[in-house]
N, C-alpha and C positions, 0 to 999 in steps of 0.2 A: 504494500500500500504506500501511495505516497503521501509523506504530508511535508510540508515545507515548514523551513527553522522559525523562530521567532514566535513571536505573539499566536499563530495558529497551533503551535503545535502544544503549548499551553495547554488551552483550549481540547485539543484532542487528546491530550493525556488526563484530563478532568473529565470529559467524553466518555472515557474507556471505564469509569469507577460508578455509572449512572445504574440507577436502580430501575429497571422497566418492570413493572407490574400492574396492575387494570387496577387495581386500589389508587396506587399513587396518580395513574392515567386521569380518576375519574374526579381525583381533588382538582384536577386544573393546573400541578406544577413540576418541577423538576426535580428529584430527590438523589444524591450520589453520598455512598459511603467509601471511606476512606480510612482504613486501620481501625475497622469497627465503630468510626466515626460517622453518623449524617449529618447530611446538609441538605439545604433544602434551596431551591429557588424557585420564589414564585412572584407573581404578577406585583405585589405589593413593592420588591422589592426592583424588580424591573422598571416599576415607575419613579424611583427614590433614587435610580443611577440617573436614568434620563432625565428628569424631569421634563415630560413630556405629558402634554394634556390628555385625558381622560374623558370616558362618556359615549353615546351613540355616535354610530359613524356609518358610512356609507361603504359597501364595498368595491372598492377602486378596479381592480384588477378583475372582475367577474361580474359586472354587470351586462345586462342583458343589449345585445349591441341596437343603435338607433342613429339616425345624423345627431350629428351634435348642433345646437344652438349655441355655441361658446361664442362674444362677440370677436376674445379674444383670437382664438383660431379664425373666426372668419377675417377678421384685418388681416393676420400677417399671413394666411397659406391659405387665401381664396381659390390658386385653383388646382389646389389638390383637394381628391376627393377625400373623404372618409376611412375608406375604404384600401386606400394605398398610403395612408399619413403615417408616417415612422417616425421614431424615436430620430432616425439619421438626419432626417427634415429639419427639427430642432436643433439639432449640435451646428446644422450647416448654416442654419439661418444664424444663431450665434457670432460664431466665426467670421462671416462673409460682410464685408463692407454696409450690408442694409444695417448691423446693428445701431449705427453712428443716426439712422431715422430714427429709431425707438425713444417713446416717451420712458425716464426711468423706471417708471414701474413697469413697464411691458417687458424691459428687460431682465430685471432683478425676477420674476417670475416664471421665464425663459428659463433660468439659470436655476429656480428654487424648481423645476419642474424637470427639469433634466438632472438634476442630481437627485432629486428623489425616487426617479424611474430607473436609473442608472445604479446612483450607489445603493438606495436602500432597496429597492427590488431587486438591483440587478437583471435588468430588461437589456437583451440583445438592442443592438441599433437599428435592427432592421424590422424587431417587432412591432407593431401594430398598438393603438394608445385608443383605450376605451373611452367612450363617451364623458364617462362620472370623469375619469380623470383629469381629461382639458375644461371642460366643464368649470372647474374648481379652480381654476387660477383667473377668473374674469373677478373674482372679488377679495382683495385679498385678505380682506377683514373675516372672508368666507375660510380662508386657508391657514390664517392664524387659532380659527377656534377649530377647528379638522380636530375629533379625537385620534392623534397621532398616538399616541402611549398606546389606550387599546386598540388600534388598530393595528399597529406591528410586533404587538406581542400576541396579538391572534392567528396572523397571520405566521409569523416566522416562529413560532413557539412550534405550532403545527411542521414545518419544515426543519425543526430541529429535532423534533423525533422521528422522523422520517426518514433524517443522516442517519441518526445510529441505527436504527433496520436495515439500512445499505450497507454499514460498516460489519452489520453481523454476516448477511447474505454474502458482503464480499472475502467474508473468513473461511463460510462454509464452501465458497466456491476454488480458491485456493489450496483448502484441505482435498479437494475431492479432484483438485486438478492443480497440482503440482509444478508441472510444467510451463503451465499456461505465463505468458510474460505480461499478461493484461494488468494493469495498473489502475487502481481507484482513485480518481480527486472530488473530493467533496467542500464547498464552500457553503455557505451559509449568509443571507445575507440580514444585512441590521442587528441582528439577535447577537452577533459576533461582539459588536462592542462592548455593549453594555454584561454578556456574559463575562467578556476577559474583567473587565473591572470589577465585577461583583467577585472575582477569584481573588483579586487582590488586594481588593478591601476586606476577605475573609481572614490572609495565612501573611501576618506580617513579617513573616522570610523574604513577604514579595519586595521588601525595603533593599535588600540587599542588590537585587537586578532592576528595579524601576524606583522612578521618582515621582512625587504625589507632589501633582501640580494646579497651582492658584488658580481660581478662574475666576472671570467677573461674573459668571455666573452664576448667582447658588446653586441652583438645583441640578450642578450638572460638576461629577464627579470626573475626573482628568490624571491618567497618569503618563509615564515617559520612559519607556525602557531606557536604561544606562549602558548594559554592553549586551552583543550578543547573545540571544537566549538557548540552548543546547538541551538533549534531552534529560542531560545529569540534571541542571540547572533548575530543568521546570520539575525534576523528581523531588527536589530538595524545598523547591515551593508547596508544595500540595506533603510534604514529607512532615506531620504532626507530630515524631518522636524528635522533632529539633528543635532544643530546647527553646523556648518563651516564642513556641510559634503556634499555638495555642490559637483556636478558628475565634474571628470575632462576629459578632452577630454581626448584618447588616443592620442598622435602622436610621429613626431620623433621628439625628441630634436636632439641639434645644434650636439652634436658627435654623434648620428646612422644619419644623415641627410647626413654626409661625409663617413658612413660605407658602402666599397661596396656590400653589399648586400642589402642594400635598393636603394644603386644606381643603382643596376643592376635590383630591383625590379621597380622603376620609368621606367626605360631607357624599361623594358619589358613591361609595359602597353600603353606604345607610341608608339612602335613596331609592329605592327596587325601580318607583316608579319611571326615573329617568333614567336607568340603566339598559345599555343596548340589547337586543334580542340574546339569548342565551345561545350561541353557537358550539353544539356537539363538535369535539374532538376527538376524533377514533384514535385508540394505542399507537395504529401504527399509519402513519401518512408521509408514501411520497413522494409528495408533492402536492400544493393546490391544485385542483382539476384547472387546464385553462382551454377555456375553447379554440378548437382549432385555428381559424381569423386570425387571431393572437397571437399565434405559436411565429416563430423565425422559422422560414424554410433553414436555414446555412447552420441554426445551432445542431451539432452531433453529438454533444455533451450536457453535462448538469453543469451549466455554467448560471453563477453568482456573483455576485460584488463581495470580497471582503475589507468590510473597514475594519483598517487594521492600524487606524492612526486616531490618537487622542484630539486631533482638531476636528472632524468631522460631526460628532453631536453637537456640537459648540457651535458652531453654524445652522443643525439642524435645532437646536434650540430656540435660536435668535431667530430663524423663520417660520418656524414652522409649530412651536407652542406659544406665542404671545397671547397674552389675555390683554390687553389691550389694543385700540383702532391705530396706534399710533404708525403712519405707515415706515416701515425702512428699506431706504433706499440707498445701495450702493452705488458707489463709483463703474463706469462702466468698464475701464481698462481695470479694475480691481475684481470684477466680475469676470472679465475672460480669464484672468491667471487663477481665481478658485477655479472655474472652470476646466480649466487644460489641468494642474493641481488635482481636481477631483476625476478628473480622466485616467491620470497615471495611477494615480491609489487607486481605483477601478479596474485597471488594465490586469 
């Protein structure tokens, strides 16, 4: 199998200690034990890495296809149809000399719409962009209240248990064929970040190989690998017989306890009435079903985005949970180097 050095392979050694059973499936979260140790990861705490907004949401990715009335798409890709509009449309229109027309907010939208399709889905270039999706960037007052938290922990929660069913089947298929030179890659997208951080705010060994970094942020937790990470390295992270490394609980401390976005996240889980539709998640998924229309002719693999860099929610926070109208707007040559920036951590 392969898995590449660094921050992934982290990740896939804390991967390998997960507890799968229809009990833990049917709580809603992720349970791994570790020298007779559990740990638990679940939604509460996924929202307390990210701080990322909460509540009903629409499903982006699976809606039922229709034209769009987005005013936004109709100004800028009048004549492409529906039906042939790619992800590649938007990076090109970026890039190409018409950005210098764009009102700032058309742009800064452009850019929050392609790296959400890209890095947090991880959407081929050549796939196809549903209705709800462009739809959502015509208001952006519309796209700062997006339940973003539960929607990508619904979402890619599902596709993380999915990976490890790949990971078992690609064990049994090597046992039983030996020979065989076939190689597994598996990436994971969104769920990636805020998983490695929750590892490391667990097992304060992680002090030794990364650095726990300021953010203007609150709600949004930030680390910094210090030197290359190796498989001893991340053994000795997650390794609980090393002395005063002792798991720490996640929670919130006393300033996110008064940040409202975790108040709003409490205030939502006591609320039934305003809580999104209860979405079944089977044991084992995987993948989201996508309808064909959707699908990239050219992908031949389970390709994903991994964000694999502590700047990336930090952005996705300033965009994409704001609880207030206040709009922001970047610079535009500041916009194409995140841009080209979130291409390469993508790539």
């Amino acid at each position: 199998m392969h898995v590449p050095n660094g921050d992934p392979l982290l990740m896939h050694l804390m991967m390998l200690h997960e507890v799968r059973c229809q009990e833990v499936f049917e709580m809603g979260k992720f349970l791994f034990e570790i020298q007779g140790m559990q740990l638990d990861l679940v939604e509460t705490k996924y929202i307390l890495i990210s701080g990322l907004r909460v509540g009903p949401y629409v499903d982006l990715l699976h809606d039922e296809r229709g034209r769009s009335n987005s005013n936004l798409r109709a100004r800028l890709f009048p004549d492409i149809t529906d039906a042939s509009f790619r992800l590649k449309d938007l990076e090109d229109y970026i890039m190409s000399p018409n950005y210098l027309t764009l009102h700032d907010e058309d742009f800064v939208m452009l850019i929050q719409l392609v790296f959400m399709l890209k890095c947090l889905h991880g959407r081929d270039v050549e796939t196809g962009i549903p209705a709800a999706v462009y739809n959502l960037v015509d208001n952006i007052d519309d796209w700062n209240r997006f339940a973003w938290g539960t929607y990508f922990w619904t979402y890619t929660s599902g596709l993380m248990r999915g990976m490890f069913e790949k990971i078992e089947n690609f064990r049994i298929f090597k046992q039983t064929n030996p020979k065989s030179k076939k190689v597994h890659k598996y990436i994971v997208v969104i769920f990636v970040l805020p998983f490695k951080i929750w590892i490391l705010d667990t097992f304060p060994e992680a002090t030794q190989y990364y650095v726990r970094m300021p953010t203007k942020l609150p709600p949004m937790r930030s680390w910094r690998r210090k030197t290359p990470l190796s498989w001893v390295h991340c053994r000795q992270i997650i390794n609980v017989s090393v002395p005063n490394n002792h798991h720490i609980v996640v929670v919130a401390n006393e300033t996110e306890l008064m940040e409202p976005f975790y108040i709003r996240y409490v205030n939502w889980t006591l609320n039934h009435e305003e809580s999104p539709p209860l979405q079944q998640i089977p044991p084992i998924v995987s993948s989201p079903p996508r309808r064909k229309k959707y699908k990239s002719d050219t992908s031949s693999t389970e390709t994903a985005t991994n964000a694999s860099t502590s700047q990336q929610p930090q952005v996705e926070r300033r965009y994409m949970s704001s609880d207030t109208s206040t709009r922001s707007v970047k610079k535009k040559k500041t916009s194409i180097k995140a841009l080209e920036a979130s291409n390469r951590r993508c790539g």
